[in-house]
N, CA, C and O atoms as a CHARMM CRD file, in Angstrom:
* protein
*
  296
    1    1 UNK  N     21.96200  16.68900  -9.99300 PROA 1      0.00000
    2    1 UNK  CA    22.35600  15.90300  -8.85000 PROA 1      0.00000
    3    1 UNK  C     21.73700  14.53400  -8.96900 PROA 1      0.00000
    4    1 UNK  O     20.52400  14.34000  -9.03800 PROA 1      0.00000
    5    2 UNK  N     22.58200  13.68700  -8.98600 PROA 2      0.00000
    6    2 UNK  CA    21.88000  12.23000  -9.13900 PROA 2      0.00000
    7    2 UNK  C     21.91000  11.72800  -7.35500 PROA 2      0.00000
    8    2 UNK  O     22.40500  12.39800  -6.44900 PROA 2      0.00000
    9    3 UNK  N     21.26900  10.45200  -7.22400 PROA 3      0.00000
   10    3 UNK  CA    20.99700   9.69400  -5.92500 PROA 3      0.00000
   11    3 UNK  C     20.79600   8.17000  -5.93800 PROA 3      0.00000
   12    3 UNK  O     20.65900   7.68300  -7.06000 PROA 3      0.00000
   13    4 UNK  N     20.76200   7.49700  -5.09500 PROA 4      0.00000
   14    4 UNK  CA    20.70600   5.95000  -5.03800 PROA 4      0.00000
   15    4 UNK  C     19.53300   5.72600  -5.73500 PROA 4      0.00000
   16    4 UNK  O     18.76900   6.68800  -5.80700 PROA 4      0.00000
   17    5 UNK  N     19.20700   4.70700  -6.25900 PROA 5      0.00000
   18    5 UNK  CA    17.46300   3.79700  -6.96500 PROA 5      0.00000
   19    5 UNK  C     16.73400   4.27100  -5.03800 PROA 5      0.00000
   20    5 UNK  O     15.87900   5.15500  -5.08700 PROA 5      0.00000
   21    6 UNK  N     16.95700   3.89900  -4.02700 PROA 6      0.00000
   22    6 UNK  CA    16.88400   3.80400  -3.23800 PROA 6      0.00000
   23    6 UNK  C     16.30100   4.78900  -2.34900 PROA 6      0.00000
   24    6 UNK  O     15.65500   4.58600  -1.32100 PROA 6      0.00000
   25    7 UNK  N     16.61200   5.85500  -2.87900 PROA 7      0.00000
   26    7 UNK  CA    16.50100   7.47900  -2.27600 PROA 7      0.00000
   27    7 UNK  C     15.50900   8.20900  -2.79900 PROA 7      0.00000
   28    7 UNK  O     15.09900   9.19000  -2.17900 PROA 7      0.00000
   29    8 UNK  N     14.88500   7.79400  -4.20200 PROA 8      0.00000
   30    8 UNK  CA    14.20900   8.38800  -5.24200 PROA 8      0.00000
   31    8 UNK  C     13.00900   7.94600  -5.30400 PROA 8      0.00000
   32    8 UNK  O     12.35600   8.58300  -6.13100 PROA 8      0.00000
   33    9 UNK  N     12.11100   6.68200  -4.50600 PROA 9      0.00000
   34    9 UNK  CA    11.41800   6.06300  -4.73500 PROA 9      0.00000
   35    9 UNK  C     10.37900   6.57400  -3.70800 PROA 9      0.00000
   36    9 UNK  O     10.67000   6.59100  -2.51200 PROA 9      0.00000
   37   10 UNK  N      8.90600   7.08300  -4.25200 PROA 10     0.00000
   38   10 UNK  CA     7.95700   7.32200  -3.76900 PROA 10     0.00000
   39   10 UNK  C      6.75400   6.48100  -3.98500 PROA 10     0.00000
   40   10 UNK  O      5.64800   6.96500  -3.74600 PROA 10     0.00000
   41   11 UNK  N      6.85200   5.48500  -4.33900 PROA 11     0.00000
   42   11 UNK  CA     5.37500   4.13200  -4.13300 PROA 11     0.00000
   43   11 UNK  C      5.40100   3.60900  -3.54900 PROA 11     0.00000
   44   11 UNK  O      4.79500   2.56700  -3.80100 PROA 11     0.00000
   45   12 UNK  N      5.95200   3.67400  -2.43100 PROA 12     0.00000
   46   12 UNK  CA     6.09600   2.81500  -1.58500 PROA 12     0.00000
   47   12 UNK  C      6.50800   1.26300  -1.35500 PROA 12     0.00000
   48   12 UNK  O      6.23100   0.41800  -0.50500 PROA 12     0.00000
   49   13 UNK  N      7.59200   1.31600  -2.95100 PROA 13     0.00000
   50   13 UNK  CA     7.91100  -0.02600  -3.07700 PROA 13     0.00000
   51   13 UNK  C      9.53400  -0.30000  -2.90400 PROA 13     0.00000
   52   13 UNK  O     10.26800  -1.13800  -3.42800 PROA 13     0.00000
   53   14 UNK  N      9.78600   0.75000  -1.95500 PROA 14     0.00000
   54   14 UNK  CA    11.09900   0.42600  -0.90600 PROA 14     0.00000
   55   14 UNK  C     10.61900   1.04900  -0.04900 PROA 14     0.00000
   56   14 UNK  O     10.59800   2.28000  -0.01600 PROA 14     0.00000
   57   15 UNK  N      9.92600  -0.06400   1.19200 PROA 15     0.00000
   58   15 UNK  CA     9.38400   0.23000   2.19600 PROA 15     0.00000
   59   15 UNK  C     10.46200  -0.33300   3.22600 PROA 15     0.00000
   60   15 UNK  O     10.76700  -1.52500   3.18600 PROA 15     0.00000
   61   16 UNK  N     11.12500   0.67500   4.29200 PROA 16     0.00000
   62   16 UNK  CA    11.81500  -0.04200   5.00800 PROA 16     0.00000
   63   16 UNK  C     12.04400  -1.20500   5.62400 PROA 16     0.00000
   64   16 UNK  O     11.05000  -1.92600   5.69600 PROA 16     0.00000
   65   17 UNK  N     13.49200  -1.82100   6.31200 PROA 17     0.00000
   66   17 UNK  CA    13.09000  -2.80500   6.86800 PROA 17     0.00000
   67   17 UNK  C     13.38800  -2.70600   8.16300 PROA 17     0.00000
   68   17 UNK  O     13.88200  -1.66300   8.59100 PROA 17     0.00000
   69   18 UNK  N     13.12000  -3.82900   9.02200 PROA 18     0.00000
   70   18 UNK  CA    13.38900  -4.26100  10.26100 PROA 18     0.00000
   71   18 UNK  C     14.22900  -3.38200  10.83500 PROA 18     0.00000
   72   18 UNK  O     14.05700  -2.94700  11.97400 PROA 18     0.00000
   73   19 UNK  N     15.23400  -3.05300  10.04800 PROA 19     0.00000
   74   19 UNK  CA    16.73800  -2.04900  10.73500 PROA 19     0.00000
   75   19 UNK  C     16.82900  -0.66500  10.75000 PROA 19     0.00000
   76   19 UNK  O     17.60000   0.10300  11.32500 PROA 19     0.00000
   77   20 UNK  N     15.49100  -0.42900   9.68800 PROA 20     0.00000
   78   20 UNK  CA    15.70400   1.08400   9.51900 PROA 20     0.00000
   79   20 UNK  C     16.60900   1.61500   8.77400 PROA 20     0.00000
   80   20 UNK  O     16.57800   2.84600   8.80900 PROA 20     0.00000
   81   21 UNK  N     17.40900   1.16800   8.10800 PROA 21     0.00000
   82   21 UNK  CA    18.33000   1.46800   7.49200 PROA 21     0.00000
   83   21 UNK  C     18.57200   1.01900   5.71200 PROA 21     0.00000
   84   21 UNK  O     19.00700   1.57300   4.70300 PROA 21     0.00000
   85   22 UNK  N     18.05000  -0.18900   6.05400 PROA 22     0.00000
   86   22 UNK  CA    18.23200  -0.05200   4.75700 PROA 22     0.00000
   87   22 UNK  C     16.80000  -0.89800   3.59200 PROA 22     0.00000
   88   22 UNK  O     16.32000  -2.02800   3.49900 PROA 22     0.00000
   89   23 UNK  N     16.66400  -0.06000   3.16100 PROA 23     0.00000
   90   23 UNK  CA    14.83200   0.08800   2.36300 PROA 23     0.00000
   91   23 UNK  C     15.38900  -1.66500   1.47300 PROA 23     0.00000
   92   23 UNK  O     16.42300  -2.06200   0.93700 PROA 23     0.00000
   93   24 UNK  N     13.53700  -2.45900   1.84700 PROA 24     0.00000
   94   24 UNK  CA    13.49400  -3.28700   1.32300 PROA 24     0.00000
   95   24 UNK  C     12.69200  -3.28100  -0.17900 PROA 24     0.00000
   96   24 UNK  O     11.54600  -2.83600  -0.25400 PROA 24     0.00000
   97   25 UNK  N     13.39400  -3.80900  -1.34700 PROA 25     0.00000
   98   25 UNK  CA    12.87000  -3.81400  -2.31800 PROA 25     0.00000
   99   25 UNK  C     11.65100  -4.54300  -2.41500 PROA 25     0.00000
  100   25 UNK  O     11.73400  -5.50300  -1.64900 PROA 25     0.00000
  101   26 UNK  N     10.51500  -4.52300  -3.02900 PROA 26     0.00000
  102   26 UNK  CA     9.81400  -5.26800  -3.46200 PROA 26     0.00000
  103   26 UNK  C      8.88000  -4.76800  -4.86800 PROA 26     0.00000
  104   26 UNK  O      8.80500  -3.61300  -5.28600 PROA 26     0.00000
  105   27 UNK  N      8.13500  -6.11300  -5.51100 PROA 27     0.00000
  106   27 UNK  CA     8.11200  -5.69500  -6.93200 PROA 27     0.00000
  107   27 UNK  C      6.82700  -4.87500  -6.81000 PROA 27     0.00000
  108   27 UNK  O      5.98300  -5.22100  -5.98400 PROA 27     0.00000
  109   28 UNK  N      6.63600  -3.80400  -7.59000 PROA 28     0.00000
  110   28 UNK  CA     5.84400  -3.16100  -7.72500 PROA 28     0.00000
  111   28 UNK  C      4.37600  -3.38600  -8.26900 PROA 28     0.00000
  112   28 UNK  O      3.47600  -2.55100  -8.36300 PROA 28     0.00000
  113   29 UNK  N      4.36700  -4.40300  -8.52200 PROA 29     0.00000
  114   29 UNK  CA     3.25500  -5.30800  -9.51300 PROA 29     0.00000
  115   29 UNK  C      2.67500  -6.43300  -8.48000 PROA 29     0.00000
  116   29 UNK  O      1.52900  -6.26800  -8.06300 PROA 29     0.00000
  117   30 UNK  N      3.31400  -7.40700  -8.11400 PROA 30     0.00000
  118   30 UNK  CA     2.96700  -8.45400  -7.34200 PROA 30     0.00000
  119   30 UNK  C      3.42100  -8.63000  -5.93500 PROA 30     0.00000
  120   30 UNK  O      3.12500  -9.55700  -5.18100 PROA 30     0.00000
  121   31 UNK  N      4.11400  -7.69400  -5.71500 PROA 31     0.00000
  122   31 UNK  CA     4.56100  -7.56900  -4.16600 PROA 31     0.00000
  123   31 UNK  C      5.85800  -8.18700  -3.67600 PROA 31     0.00000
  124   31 UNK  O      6.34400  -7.75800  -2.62900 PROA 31     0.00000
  125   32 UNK  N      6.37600  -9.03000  -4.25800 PROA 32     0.00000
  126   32 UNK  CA     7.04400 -10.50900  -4.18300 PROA 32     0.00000
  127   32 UNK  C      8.45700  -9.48700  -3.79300 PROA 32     0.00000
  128   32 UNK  O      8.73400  -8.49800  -4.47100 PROA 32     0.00000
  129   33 UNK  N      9.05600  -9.81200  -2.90300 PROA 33     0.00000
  130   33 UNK  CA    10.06300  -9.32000  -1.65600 PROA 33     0.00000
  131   33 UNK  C     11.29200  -9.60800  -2.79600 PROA 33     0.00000
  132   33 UNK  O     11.23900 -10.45800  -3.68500 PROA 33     0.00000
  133   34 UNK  N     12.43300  -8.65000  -2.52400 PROA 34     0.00000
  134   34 UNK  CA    13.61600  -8.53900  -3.46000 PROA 34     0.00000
  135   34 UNK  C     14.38000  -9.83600  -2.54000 PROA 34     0.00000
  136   34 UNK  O     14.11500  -9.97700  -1.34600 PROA 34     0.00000
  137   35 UNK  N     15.31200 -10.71000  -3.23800 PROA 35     0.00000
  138   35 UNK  CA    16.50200 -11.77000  -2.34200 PROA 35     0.00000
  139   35 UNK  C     17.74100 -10.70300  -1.42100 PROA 35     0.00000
  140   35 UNK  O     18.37600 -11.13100  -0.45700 PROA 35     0.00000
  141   36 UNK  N     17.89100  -9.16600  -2.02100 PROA 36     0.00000
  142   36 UNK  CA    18.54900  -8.79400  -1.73300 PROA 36     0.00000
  143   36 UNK  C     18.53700  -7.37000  -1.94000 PROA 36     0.00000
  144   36 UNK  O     17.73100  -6.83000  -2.69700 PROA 36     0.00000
  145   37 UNK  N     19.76600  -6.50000  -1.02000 PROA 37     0.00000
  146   37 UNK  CA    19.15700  -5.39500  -0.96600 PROA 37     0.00000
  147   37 UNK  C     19.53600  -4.66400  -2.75000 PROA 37     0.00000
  148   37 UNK  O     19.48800  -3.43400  -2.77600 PROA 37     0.00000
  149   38 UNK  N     19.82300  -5.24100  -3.87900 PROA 38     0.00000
  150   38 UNK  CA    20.03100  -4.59400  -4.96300 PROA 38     0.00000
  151   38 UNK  C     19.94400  -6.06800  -5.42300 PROA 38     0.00000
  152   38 UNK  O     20.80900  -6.93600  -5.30000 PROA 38     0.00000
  153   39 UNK  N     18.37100  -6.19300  -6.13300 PROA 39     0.00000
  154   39 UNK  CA    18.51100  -7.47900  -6.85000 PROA 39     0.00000
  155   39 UNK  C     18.67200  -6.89300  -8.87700 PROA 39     0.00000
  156   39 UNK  O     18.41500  -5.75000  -9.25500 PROA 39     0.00000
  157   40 UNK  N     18.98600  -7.66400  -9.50100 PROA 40     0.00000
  158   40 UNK  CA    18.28400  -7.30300 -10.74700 PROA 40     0.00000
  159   40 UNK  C     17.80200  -8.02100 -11.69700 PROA 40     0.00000
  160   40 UNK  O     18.00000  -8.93700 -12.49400 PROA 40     0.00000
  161   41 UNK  N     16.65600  -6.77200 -11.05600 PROA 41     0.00000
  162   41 UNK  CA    15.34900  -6.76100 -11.54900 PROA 41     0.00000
  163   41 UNK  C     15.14100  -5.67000 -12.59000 PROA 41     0.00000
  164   41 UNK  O     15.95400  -4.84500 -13.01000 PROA 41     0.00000
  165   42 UNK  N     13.95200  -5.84400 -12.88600 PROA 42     0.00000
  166   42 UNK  CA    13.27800  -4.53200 -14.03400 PROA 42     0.00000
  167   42 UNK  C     13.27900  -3.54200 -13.53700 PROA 42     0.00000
  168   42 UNK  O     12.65800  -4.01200 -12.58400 PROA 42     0.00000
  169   43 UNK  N     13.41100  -2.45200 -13.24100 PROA 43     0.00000
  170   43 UNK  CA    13.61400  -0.88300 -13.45600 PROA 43     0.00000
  171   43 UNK  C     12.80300   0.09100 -14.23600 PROA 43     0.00000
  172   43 UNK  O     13.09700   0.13900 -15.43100 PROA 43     0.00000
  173   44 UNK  N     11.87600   0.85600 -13.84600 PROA 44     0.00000
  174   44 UNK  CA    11.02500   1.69400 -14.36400 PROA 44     0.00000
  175   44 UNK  C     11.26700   2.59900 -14.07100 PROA 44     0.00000
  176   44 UNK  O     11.86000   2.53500 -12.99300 PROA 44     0.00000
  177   45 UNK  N     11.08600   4.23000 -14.65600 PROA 45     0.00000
  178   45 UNK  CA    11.10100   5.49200 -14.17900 PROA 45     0.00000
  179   45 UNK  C      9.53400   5.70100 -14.85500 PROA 45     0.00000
  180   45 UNK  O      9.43000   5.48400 -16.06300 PROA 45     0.00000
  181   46 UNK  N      8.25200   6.14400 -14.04300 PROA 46     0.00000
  182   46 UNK  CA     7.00100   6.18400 -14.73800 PROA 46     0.00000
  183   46 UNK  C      6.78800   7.68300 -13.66600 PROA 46     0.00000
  184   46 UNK  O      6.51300   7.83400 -12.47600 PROA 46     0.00000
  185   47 UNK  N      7.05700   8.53500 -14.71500 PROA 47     0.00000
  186   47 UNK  CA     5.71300   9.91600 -13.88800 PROA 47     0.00000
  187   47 UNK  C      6.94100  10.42600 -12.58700 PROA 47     0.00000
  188   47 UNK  O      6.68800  10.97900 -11.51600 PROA 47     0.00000
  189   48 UNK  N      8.17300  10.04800 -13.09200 PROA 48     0.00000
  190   48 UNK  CA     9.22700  10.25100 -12.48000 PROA 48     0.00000
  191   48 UNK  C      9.37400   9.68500 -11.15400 PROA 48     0.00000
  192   48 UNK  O      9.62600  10.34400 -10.14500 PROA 48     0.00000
  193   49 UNK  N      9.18700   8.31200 -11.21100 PROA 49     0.00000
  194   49 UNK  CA     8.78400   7.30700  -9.96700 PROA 49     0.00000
  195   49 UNK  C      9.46400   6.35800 -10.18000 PROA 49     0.00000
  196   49 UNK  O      9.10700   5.70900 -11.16300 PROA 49     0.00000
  197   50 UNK  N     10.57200   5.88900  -9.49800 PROA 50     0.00000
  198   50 UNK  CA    11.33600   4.32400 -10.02000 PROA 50     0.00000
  199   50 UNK  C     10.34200   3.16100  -9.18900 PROA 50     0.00000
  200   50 UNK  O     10.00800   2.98500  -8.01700 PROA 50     0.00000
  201   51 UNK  N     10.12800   2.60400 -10.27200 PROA 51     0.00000
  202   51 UNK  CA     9.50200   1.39900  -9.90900 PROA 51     0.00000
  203   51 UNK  C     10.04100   0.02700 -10.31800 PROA 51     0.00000
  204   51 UNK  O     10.62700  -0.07900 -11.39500 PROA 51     0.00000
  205   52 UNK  N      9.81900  -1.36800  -9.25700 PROA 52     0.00000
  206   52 UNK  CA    11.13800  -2.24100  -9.22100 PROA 52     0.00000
  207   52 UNK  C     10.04000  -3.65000 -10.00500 PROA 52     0.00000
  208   52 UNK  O      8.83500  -3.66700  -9.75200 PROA 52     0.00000
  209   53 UNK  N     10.45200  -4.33900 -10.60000 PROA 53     0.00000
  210   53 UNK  CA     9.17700  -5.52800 -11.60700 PROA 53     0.00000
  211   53 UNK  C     10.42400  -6.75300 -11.01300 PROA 53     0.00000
  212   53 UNK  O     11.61400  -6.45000 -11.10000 PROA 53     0.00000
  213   54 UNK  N     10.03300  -8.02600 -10.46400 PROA 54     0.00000
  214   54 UNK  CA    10.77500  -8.79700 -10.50300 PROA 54     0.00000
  215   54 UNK  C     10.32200  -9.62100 -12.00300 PROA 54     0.00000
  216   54 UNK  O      9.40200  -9.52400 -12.81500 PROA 54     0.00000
  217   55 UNK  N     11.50400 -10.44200 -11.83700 PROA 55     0.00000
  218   55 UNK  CA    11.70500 -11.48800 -13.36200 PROA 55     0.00000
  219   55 UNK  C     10.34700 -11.71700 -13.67900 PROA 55     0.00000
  220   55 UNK  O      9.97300 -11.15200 -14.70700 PROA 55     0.00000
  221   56 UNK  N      9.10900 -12.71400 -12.79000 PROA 56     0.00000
  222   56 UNK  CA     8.19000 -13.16000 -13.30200 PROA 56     0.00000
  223   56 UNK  C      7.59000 -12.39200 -13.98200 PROA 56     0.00000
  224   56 UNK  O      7.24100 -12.63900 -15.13700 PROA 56     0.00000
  225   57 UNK  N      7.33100 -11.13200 -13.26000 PROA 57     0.00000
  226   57 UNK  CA     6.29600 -10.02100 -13.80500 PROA 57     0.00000
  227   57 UNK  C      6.81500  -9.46100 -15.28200 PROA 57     0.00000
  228   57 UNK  O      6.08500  -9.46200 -16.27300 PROA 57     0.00000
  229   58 UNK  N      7.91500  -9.07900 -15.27900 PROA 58     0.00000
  230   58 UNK  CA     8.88200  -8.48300 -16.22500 PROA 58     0.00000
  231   58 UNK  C      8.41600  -9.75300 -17.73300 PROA 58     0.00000
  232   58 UNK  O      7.68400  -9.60100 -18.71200 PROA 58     0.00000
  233   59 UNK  N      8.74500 -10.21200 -17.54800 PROA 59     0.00000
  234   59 UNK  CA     9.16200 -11.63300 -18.12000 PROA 59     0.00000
  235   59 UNK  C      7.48700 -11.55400 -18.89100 PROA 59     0.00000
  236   59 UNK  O      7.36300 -11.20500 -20.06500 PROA 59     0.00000
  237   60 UNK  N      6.20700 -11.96200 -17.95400 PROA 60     0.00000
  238   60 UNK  CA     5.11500 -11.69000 -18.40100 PROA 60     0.00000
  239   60 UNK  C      4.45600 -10.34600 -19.64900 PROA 60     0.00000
  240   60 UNK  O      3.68000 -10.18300 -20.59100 PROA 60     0.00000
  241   61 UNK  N      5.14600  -9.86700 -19.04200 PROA 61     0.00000
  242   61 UNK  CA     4.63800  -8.38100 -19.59600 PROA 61     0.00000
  243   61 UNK  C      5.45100  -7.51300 -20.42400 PROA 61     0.00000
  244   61 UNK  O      5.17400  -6.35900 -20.75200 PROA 61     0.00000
  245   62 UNK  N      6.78300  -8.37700 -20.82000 PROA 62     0.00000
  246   62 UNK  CA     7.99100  -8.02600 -22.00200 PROA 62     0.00000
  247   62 UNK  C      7.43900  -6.86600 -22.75400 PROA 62     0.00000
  248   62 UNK  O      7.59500  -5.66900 -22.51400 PROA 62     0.00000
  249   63 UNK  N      6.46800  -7.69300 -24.13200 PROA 63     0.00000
  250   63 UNK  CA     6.31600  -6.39500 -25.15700 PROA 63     0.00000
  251   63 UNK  C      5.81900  -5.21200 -24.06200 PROA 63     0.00000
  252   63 UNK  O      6.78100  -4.45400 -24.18300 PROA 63     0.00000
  253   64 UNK  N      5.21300  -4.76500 -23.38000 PROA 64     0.00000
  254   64 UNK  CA     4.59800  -4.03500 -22.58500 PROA 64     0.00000
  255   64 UNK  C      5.41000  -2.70300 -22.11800 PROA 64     0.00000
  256   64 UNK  O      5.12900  -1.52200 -21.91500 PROA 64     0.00000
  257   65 UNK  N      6.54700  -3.51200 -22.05900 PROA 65     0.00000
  258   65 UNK  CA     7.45800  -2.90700 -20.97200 PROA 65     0.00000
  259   65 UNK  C      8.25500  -2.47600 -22.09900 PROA 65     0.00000
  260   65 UNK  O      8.55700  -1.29000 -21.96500 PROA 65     0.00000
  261   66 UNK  N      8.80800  -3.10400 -23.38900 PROA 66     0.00000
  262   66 UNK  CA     9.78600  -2.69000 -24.64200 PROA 66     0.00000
  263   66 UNK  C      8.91500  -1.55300 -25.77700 PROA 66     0.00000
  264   66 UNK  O      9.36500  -0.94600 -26.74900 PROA 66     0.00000
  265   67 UNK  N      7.45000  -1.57000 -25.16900 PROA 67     0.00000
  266   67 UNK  CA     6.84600  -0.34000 -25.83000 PROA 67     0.00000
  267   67 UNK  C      6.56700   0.80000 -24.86300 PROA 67     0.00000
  268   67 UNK  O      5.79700   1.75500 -24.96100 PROA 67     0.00000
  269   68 UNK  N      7.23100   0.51100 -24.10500 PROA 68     0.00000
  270   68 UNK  CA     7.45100   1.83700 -22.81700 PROA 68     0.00000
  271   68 UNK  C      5.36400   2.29800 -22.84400 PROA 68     0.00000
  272   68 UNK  O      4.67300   3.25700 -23.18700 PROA 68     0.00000
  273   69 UNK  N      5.20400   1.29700 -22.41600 PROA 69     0.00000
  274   69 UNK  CA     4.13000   1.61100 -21.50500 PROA 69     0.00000
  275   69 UNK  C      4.11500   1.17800 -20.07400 PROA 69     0.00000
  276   69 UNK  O      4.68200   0.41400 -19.29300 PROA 69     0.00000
  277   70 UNK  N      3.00000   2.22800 -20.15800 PROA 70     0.00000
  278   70 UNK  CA     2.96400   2.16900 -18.13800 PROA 70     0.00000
  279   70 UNK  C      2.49200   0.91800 -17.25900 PROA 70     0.00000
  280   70 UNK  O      1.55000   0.20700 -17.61100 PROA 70     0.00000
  281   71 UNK  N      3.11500   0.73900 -16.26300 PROA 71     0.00000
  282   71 UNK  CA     2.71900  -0.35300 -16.01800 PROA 71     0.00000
  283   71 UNK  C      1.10100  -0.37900 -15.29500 PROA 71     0.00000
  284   71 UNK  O      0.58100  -1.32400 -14.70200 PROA 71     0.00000
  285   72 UNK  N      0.59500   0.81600 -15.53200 PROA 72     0.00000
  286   72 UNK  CA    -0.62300   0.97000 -15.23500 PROA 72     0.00000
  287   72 UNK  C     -1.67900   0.19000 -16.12300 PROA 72     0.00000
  288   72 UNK  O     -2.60300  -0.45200 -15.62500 PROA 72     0.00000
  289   73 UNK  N     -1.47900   0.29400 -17.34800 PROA 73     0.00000
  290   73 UNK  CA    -1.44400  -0.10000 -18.58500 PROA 73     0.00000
  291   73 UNK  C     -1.80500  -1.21900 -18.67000 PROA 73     0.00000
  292   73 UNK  O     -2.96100  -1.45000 -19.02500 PROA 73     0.00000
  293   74 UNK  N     -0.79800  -2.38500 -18.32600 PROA 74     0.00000
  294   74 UNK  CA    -0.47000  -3.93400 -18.32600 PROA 74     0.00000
  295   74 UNK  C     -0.93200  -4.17000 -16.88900 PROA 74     0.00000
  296   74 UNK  O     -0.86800  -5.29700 -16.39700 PROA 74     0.00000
C-alpha cells in the first residue's frame, strides 16, 4: 500500500499548518519553510522516515547525499 510524501512523515518536518489540513513542509536540516505545499526539494527515506532538504542544504551536502549517507552524518 503506498501513501502521500505527506502521510508517511514522522520528524516532525510536516508539521501542520494554520488550517489543519494541509501539513507544512519544511527542511529537515535548517528549518527553512517549503514556498509551497509540494516544493522540489531533496527527498530522503532514512530509517524509513521521509525527510525534506531544501536546495541550499542539498546543494551543500551533494557528495553526502549521492553516497547515501545519513543526514545524521553531514
Amino acid at each position: 500500500m503506498t501513501s502521500l510524501p505527506e502521510d508517511s512523515d514522522s520528524t516532525g518536518s510536516t508539521p501542520r499548518s494554520e488550517a489543519g489540513d494541509t501539513p507544512k513542509i519544511v527542511c529537515a536540516r535548517c528549518g527553512t519553510p517549503a514556498p509551497g505545499p509540494r516544493p522540489m526539494w531533496t527527498c530522503s527515506v532514512e530509517n524509513g522516515t521521509r525527510r525534506y532538504f531544501c536546495d541550499n542544504c542539498a546543494r551543500g551536502n551533494l557528495r553526502a547525499i549521492e553516497g547515501r549517507l545519513d543526514s545524521a552524518w553531514w
